[in-house]
N, C-alpha and C positions, 0 to 999 in steps of 0.2 A: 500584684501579680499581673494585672492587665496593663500596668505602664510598661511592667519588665516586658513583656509579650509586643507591643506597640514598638517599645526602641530594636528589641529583636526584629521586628519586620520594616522599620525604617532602615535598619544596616543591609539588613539582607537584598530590599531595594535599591541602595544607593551601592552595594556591589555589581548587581547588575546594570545599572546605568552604567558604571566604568564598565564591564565588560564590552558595554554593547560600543565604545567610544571605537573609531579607528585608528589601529594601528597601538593600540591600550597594548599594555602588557599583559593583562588578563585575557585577550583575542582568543576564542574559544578553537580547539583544534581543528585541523582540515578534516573536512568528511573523507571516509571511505567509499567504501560502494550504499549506493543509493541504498533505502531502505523503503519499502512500498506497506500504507495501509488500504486493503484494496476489499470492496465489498462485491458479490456478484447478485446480482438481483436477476433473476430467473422467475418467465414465465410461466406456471404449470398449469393451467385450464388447460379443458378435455379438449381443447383445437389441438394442442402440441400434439396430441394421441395421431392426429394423421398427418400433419407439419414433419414430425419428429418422430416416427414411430418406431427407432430402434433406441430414443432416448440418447441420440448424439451429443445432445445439450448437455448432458449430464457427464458425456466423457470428456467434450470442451473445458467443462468446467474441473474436471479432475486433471485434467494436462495444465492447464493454470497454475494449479496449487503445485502440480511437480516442477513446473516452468521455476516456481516463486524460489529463492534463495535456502541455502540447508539450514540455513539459522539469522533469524531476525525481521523475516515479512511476518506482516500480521494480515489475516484473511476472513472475512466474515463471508453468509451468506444469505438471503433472503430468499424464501420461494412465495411468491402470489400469486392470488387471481385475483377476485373483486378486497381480496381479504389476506392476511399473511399467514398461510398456513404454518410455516415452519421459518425458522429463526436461528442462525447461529451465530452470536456476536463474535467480534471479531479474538479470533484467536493466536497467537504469537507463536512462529514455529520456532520450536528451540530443537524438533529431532526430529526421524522419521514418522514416531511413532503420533506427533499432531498434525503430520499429514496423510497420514491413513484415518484422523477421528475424520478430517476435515472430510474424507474421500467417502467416506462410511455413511456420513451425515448426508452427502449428494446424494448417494445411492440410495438411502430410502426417503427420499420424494416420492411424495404422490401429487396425484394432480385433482380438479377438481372443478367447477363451472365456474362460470363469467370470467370479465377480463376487465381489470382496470391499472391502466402505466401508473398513474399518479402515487396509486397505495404502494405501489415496490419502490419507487423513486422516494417515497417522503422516506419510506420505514428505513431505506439504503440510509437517506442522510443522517437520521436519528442514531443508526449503529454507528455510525463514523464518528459523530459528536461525543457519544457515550464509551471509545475504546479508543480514538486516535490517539497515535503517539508522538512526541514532539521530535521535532527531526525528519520524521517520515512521511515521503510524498503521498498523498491520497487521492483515490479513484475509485470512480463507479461504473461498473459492464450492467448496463442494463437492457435485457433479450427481452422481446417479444416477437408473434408468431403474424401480427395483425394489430390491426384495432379494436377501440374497447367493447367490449361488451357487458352492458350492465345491468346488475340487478334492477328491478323494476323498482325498488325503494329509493333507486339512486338517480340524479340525473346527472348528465353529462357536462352542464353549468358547475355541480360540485366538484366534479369531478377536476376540470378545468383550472379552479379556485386553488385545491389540494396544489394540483401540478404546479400551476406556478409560483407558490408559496416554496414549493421543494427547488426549484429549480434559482430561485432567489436566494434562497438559502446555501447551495453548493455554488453558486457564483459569488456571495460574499464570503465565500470559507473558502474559497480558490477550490474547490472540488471540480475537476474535470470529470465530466460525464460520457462515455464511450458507450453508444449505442449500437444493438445489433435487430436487424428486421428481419425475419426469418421470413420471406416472401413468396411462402409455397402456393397461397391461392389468388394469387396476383393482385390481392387488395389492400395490400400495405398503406396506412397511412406516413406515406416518408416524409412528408414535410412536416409532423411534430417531433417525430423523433431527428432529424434532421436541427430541428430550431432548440430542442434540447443541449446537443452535443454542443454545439453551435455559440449558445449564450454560456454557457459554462465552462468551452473552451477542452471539447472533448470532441470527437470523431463518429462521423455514423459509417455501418459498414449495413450492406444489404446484400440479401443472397437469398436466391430462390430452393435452394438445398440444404437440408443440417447437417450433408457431409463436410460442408466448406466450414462450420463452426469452429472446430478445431485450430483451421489455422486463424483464422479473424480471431480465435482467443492468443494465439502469437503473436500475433500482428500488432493488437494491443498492449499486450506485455512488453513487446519492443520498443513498441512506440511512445509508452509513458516514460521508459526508461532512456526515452532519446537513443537506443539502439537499435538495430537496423537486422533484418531477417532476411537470411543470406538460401538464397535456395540452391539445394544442390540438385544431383542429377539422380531424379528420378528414375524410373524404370517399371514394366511390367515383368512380375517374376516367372520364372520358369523352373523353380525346385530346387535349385542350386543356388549357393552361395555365391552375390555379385557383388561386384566391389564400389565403395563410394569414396572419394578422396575427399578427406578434410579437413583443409589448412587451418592451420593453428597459426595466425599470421606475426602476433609479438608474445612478448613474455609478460605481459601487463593486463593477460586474461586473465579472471579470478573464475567463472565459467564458463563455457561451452554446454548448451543444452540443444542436442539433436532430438528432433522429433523426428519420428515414423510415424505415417499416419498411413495405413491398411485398417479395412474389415474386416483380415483374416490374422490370425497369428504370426507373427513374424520371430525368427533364431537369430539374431546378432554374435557376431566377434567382433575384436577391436583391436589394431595393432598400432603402437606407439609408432612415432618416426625411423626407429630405428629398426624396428619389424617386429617387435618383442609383442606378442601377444599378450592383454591384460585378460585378468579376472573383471568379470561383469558379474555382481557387483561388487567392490573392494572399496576400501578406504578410501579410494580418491576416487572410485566411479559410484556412483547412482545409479540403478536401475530399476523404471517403476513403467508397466504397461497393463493396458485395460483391452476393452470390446474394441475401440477405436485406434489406439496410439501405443506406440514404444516411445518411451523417454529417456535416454541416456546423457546425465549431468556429469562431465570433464571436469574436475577440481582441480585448477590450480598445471592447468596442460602446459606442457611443455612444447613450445616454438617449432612450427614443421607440420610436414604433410602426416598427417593420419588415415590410417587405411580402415573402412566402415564395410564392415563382411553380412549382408543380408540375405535371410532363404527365407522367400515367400511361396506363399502358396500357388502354384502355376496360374496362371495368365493373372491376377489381383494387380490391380494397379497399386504400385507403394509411391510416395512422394514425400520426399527426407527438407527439412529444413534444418538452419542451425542460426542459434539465437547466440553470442557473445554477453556473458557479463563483466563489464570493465569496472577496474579502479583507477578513475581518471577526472580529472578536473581543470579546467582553466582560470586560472590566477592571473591575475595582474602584477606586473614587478613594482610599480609604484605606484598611489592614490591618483588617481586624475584631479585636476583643479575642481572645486566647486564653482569657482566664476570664471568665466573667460570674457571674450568682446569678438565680435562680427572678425573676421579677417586672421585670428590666430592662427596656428600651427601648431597643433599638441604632440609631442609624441608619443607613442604607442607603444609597450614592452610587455611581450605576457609569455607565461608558459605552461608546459603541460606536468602538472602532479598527479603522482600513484602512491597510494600507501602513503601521505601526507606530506610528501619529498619531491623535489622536483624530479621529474623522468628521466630517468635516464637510458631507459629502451629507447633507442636510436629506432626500432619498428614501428612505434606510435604514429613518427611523424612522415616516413615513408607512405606516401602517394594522397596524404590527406591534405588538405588548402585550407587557408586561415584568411580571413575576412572579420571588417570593421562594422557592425550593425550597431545602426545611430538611425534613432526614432525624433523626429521632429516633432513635441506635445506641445508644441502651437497649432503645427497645421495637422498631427498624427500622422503621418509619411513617415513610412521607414525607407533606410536605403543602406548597399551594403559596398563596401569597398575592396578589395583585394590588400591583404598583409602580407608580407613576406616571412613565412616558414622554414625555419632547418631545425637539425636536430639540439642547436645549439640555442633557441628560442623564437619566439615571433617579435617581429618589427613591423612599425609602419607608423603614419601621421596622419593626422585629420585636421583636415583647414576647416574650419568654423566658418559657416556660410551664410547666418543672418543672427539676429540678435531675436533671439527666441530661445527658449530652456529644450535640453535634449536629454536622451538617454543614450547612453554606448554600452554597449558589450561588446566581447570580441569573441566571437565561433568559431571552434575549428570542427571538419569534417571532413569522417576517412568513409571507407566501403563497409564500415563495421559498426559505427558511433559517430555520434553528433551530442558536443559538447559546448556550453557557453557559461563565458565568465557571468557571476555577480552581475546588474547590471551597477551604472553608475549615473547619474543625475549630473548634470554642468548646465550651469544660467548662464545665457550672455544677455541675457534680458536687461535695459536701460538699469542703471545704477546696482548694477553686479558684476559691472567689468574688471581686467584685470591685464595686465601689459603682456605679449608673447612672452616675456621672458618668464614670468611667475608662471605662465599657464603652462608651462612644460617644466619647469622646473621641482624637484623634490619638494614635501613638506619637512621641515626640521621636526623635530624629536625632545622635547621640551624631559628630560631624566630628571629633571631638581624636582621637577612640578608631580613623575608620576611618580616618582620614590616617596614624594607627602603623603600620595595618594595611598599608598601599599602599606606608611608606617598607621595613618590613620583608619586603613580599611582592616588591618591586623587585629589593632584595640575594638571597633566597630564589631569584628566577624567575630570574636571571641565570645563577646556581650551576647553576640545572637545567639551564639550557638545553646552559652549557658543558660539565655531566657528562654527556648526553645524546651530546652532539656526540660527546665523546671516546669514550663506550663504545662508538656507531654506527660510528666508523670504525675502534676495535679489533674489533669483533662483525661484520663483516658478513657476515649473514645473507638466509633468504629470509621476502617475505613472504608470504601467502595461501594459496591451495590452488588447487588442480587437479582440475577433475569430469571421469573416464575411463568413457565409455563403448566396451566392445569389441564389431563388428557383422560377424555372417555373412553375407558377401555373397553367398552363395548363399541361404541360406533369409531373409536378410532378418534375422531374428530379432538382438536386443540385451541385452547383459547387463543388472542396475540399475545405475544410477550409482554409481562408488565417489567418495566425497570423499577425497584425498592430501593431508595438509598436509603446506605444508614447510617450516613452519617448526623442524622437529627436524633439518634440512640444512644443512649450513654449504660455500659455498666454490661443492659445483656435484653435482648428481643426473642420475642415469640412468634415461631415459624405461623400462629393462629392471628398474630398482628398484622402481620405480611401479607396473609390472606385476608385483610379488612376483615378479620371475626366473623367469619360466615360460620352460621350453626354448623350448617355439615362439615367442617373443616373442626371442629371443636378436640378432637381426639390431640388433636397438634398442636396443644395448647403444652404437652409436656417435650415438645423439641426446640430449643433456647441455644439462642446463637453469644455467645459473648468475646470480646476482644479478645484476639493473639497474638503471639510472638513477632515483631516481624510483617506486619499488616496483615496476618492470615485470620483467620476464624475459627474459631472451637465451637464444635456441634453439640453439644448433650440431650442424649436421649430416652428420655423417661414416660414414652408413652408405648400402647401396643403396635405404635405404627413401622413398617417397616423401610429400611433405609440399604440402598445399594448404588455402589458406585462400582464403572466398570461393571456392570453387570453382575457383581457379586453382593450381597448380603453383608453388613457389617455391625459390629458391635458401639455404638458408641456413650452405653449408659457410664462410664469414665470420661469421655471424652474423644472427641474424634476431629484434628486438625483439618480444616481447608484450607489451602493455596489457589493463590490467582489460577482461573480457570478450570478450576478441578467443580466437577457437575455430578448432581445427586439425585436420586430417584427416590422421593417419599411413595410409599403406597399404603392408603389407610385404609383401617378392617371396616367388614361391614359396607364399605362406598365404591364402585366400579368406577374409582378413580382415581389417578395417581400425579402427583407434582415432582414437574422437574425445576431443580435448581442450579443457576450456574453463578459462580461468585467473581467477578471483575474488579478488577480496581480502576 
């Protein structure tokens, strides 16, 4: 069984090898619109109390999660002070209703003494390692009000240590790190959070007010998306419905998300190009507003000016932006050489895809400029050239200018998006030359060689699938983990999150294991987790203790399925204490 198991994951490997070859016939399909796994790490110590005393932070971070995609970001949250109060791993929107838990989860922060960056920044990285998804760009928002303030048990050497262990860690995992200083008593320390963003390849933003957080959280949603936050024309209200025009400039939107950002209540209408008044909310509109912001998400809008109908509350300052989310990408039409020689002339052919097709919105490329970026990794100079753009593709050449290895990609950028191909590697470096002719010329396409490859990856993929099959049904196991938080219902007060895997469990685990066997947890020795259908978990519940999800009460001495991210309230008799659980994969 263990050979059959081996040769199944020798195949399984050596299809990936071909997949990953270029220009394979396995070449994995073009992405769609980006997909973000984004944690927000929030400071709550009692400073925020006068920093932030309407809790702006907290509506920041709720414009985020509506900012985020109707289906497919995944969003975690972290709240700290010297210590992680509250935790919510990263969770995957698939509908409205996981962005109301997400929103729900903001809203009851509490805050609490000291202040230490390092603990939100490591626990930020820990969530990302433990729920990232492959495919999906990742990033860290991490707010503070000031500098640390530490508990007397702690020094600021440890402290230090912690941080740049975190910050080492999300610069080898490509985590960009986007920092906010909330700089209301003018004692910011901006040069760590500054050297943070910095080495990680993330942005610091600072601001003396937590009315501006709101949009610094756009700001950063635009800007990991490589799109661009288009501001429209604000106004002071005056009671009555004023008007905001809001170009929908091609057909290759997939969103449009307008923010309002008021203190007071603000009444929206909305009228398509044609003047037709929409329902706010409908199938193609989004509608979610808080203390802070109106959000209204365009699905899929149709090309043209749209008219944006607001009544504010008289004199309230309102200030509207608009975020575009595109389905766009830049491709190259042919492989660039991998070797060239000093003095060549490559040429340059790329264009713009939507929806995995080349474009054919002639709007795309209306007013946007395309340029050659080629990075010198001998001397690390980049430098950028001008392409020639139509709607019919981009052109242009590059003379190879010393014998040194480089990197090219080719950007294009309009008033709405900024986009860059792949990039691509070419050595002209001593004994990797190669004639002008080759270095612009096509790679042939060797079919004898990959049809070998497909009849023996056929026979291979088969073997795996059925060694696969059979090890799964002699092995069955668990999969994912489990995040336990334990909470005093009397003081309120919560443990940090523990992560439990279980996959070193075979068969069926006891919720009393989980809790490392602590006497007082002993009642929960009759709630037994065992494998289910499908990756999920089956509950069963054979003690007096009681079990609620969703806030209701449930039966599970039969049985009671869990699913990815579905979270459970143990509360046991007798003990002023209750355990939550959330199941991940």
């Amino acid at each position: 069984m263990k050979k059959l198991q081996r040769y199944a994951y020798m195949a399984l490997a050596l299809l990936l090898l071909v997949m990953a070859v270029p220009g394979g016939v396995f070449a994995a399909d073009a992405a769609t619109d980006t997909k973000i796994d984004a944690v927000l790490a929030a400071d709550v110590s009692t400073s925020m109390n006068e920093s932030d005393v309407n809790k702006v932070s907290y509506e920041a971070m709720k414009m985020f999660v509506d900012m985020a995609s109707v289906q497919g970001d995944k969003i975690g949250v972290v709240a700290y002070t010297d210590q992680i109060l509250r935790e919510k791993a990263l969770l995957k929107i698939n509908n409205a209703g996981d962005k109301k838990d997400l929103k729900t989860f903001i809203d009851q922060l509490t805050r609490g003494p000291y202040t230490d960056v390092a603990v939100g920044l490591s626990e930020a990285v820990k969530v990302l390692e433990s729920g990232a998804e492959q495919g999906h760009v990742p990033l860290i928002v991490l707010l503070t009000d000031g500098n640390n303030s530490l508990n007397p048990g702690k020094s600021q050497a440890d402290s230090d240590k912690v941080l740049g262990e975190a910050v080492q860690k999300a610069k080898d995992k490509g985590i960009p790190v986007y920092t906010i200083g909330l700089n209301a008593d003018g004692k910011l320390n901006k040069d760590k959070l500054e050297s943070v963003s910095k080495e990680t390849g993330g942005k610091l933003f600072v601001t003396s007010s937590a009315e501006d957080l709101p949009k610094i959280l756009s700001e950063i949603y635009a800007s990991h998306l490589k799109l661009k936050v288009v501001p429209l024309n604000g106004f002071t209200a005056n009671g009555q419905f004023q008007d905001v025009k809001v170009t929908i400039p091609n057909g290759s939107v997939l969103e449009a998300n307008i923010s309002i950002m008021s203190g007071k209540p603000v009444e929206a209408k909305l009228l398509d190009p044609k003047g037709k008044e929409q329902n706010i909310p409908s199938d193609k509109i989004v509608y979610t507003s808080s203390n802070a912001y109106s959000l209204i998400k365009i699905l899929n809008p149709a090309q043209g000016d749209w008219t944006l109908k607001i009544k504010g509350v008289p004199q309230e300052k309102i200030d509207i932006n608009l975020v575009y989310n595109y389905d766009v990408q830049v491709v190259l039409d042919a492989q660039l050489p991998k070797t060239a020689k000093a003095g060549d002339s490559i040429a340059i052919k790329a264009h713009l895809e939507s929806g995995g097709q080349k474009a054919a919105d002639a709007g795309l490329y209306k007013n946007a400029k395309a340029s050659l970026v080629v990075t010198d990794l001998d001397t690390k100079q980049s430098s950028e050239a001008p392409l020639t753009l139509t709607d019919k593709g981009i052109e242009g050449s590059w003379k190879v200018a010393d014998s040194h290895a480089y990197e090219v990609k080719v950007k294009v950028e309009s008033a709405n998006f900024t986009r860059e191909s792949a990039p691509v590697s070419v050595s002209a470096q001593s004994g990797g030359a190669s004639s002008s002719g080759e270095a612009s010329g096509d790679q042939g396409v060797n079919w004898v060689k990959i049809g070998s490859w497909i009849a023996g990856l056929v026979v291979l993929l088969a073997a795996a699938l059925f060694g696969l099959a059979f090890w799964k049904k002699a092995n069955k196991g668990f999969f994912g983990q489990l995040v336990i938080e334990i909470k005093d219902e009397e003081t309120g007060e919560r443990t940090n999150p523990q992560y439990k895997k279980l996959s070193g469990f075979k068969g069926k685990v006891q919720l009393h294991q989980l809790l490392s066997l602590a006497p007082e947890f002993a009642e929960t020795k009759g709630i037994v987790f065992k494998p289910g259908p499908n990756d999920t978990l089956l509950l069963f519940n054979e003690s007096a203790c009681t079990i609620e999800k969703g806030g209701r009460v449930f039966d599970a001495a039969k049985g009671k399925e869990l699913k990815k991210n579905d979270r459970i309230r143990v509360t046991v008799p007798n003990l002023q204490k209750s355990v939550s659980l959330e199941y991940l994969k």
